[in-house]
C-alpha positions as CSV (number, residue, x, y, z in Angstrom):
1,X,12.4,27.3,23.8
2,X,14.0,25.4,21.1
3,X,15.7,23.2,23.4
4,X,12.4,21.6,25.1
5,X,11.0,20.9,21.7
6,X,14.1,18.9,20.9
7,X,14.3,17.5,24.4
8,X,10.3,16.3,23.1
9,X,11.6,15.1,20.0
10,X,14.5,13.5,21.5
11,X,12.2,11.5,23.6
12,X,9.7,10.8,21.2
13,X,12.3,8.9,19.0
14,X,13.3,6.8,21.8
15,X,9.8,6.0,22.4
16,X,8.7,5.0,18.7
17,X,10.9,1.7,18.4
18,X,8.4,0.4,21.3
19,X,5.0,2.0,19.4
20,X,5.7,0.5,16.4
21,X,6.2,-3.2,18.1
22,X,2.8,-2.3,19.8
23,X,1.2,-1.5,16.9
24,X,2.6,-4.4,14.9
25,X,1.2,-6.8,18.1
26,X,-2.2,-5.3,18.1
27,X,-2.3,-5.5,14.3
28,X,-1.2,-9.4,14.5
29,X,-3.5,-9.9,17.3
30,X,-6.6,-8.5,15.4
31,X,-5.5,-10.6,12.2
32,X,-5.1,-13.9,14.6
33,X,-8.8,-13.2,16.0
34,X,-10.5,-12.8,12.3
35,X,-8.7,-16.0,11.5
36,X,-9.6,-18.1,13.9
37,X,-13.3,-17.1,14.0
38,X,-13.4,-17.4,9.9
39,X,-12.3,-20.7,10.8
40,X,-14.7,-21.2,13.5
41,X,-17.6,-19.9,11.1
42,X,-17.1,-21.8,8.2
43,X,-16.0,-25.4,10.4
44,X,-19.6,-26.1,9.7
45,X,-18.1,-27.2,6.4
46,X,-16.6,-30.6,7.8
47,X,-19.8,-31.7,10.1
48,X,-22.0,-34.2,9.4
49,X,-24.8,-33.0,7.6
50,X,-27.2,-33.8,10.4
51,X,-25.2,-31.4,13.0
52,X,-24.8,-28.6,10.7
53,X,-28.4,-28.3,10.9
54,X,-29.7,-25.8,12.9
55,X,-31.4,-27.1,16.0
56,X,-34.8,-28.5,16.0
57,X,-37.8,-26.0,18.0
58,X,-40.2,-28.5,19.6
């Protein structure tokens, strides 16, 4: 019995070197996609004033 839980433990240690570089991805990945849509949000900064209007309901 106590060999299958190492033989699980063994594995699990091999495995965590390639978690970790998945989690670290998925966390720079969600910090890449708030950035670029804070800076798609607040680009209404540098437009004209006349554009940064909201559109005109005829």
């Amino acid at each position: 019995m106590a060999e299958t839980a190492a033989c699980g433990q063994n594995r699990l240690n091999r495995l965590w070197p390639m978690a970790s570089w998945r989690a670290a991805l998925l966390m720079a990945f969600v910090v890449l996609v708030f950035g670029f849509t804070l800076f798609v949000v607040s680009a209404r900064i540098w437009l004209p004033t006349d554009m940064a209007a909201p559109a005109p309901i005829h």
